[in-house]
N, C-alpha and C positions, 0 to 999 in steps of 0.2 A: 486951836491952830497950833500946829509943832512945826517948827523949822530949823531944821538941821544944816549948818553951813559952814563950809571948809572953804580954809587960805590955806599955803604952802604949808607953814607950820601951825596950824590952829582951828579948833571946831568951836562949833557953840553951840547949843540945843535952845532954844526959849518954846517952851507951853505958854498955856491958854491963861496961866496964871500969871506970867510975866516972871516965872523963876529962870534962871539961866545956868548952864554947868559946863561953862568951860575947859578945855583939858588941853595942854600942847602933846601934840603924836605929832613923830615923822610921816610922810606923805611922800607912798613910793608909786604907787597904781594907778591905771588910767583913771578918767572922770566920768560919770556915769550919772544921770538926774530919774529920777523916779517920783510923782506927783500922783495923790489922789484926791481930788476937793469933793470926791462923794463923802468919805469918810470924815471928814475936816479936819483933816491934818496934811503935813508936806512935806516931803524930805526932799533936800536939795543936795545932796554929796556931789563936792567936786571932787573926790576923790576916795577911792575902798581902799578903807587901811583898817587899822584896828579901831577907830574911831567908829566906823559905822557899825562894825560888833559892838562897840561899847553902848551905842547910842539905843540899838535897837534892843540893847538888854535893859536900858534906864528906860524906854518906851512902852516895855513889857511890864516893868516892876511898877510905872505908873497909870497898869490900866490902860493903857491907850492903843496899845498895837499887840492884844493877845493872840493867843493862839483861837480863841474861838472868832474876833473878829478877822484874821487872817481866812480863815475858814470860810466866812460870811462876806467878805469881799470876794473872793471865789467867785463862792457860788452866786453871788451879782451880778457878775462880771460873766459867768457864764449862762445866766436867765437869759441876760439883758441880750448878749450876741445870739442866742437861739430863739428869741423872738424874730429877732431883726434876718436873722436867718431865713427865715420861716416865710417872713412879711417880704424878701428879695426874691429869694430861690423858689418859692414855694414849698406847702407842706410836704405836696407826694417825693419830689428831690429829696428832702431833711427825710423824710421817713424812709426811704430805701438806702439813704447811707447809713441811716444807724442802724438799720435792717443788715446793711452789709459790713458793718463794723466789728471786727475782733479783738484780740488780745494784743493783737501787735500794733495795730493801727489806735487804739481804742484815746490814747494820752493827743498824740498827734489832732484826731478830731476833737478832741475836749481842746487841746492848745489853740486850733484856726476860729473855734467860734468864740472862745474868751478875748484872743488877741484880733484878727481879724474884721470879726462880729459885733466882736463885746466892747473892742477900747477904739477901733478906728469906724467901726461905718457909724457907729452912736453916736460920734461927736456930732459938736452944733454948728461947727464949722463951716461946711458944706449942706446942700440941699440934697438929701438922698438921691434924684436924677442926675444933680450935676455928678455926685460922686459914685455915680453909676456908668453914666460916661466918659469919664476918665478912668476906670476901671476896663470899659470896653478898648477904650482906644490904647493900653498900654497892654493887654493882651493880644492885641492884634499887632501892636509893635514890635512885641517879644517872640509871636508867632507859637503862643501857646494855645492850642488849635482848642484841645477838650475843654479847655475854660472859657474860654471866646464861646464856643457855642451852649456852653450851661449857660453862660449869664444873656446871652440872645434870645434867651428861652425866655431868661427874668423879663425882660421888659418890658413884660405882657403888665408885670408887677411895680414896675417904678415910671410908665409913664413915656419912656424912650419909643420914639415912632422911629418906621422905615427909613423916614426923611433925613430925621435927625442921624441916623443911624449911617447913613449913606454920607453924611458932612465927616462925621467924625474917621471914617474910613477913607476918603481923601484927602483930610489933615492926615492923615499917615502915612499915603502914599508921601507926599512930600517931605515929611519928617525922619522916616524911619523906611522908605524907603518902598518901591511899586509892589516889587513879590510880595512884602507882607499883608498890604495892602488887597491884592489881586485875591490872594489865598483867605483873607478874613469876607470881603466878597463872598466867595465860592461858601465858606461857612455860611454867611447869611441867609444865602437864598437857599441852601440845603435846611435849612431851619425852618424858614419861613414856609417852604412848602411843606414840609411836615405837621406844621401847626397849622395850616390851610386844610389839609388832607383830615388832619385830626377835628378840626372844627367841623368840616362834614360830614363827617362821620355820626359825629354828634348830630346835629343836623338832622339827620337821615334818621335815625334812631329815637327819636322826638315824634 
């Protein structure tokens, strides 16, 4: 375990060993916390100053935060949200966006399923339905219409029924208000008969 911790005028590093390397630096920049307990270590900076260059150069020179573990956090980090991806949206979605993925877009989709994916739906915090549900219901509050209806798709995938579906769309009418409410509606049932439609299909072709 590494923990890095800043006061106004003062840092302090202590490892796994229990050695410590204190240094007085001025402290000019916001505060900013960053945590990994995969990797078993933790940086706590209250503050980016030279301190945190210094800290994360004595980090490097002891083995503990290289460049190839930097590397390997990554790509973790971005396994781990393209599973969860996968196991949400489903594969055919994950496969037609990286089907449709370029040169310009290409960082932006590596950024939403490491951060997104990778470091918020993973946690153990919440129950994947619940935080599926609060996912629906703050997309229907923002009135982001093409996400509301991707994730109305997932549900098939995390468990979320019509009913439920139908509560969380009138906790928003009252919260955030009728229209968005009214309009995330109009998305559902445009879903759900699609995927009715689709399901017979299949059906039919059996």
């Amino acid at each position: 375990m590494v923990r890095l911790w800043f006061s106004s005028t003062h840092w302090e590093l202590t490892c796994v060993s229990g050695m410590t390397w204190p240094r007085d630096l001025p402290v000019v920049f916001p505060s900013f916390a960053m945590t990994n307990g995969d990797m078993g270590y933790q940086i706590v900076p209250r503050s980016l100053t030279q301190s945190a260059i210094a800290a994360a150069t004595w980090l490097t020179c002891c083995n503990i935060l290289t460049p190839q573990k930097r590397f390997s956090m990554a790509e973790s980090k971005f396994e781990k949200g393209m599973n969860i991806r996968r196991e949400v949206l489903g594969n055919a979605h994950v496969d037609r966006a990286e089907a449709n993925k370029t040169a310009f877009d290409a960082d932006f989709q590596r950024f939403i399923t490491e951060t997104a994916w990778g470091s918020v739906w993973s946690r153990p915090g919440l129950e994947r339905k619940t935080r599926h549900l609060l996912t629906l219901a703050m997309l229907a509050a923002l009135g982001k219409e093409n996400e509301l209806a991707m994730h109305i798709r997932a549900t098939a995938n995390t468990g979320v029924t019509a009913e439920e579906l139908k509560e969380v769309f009138l906790q928003v009418a009252v919260y955030a208000g009728v229209p968005a409410a009214n309009a995330a509606f109009a998305i559902a049932k445009k879903v759900y008969a699609e995927l009715a439609e689709y399901t017979n299909t299949q059906e039919e072709t059996k």
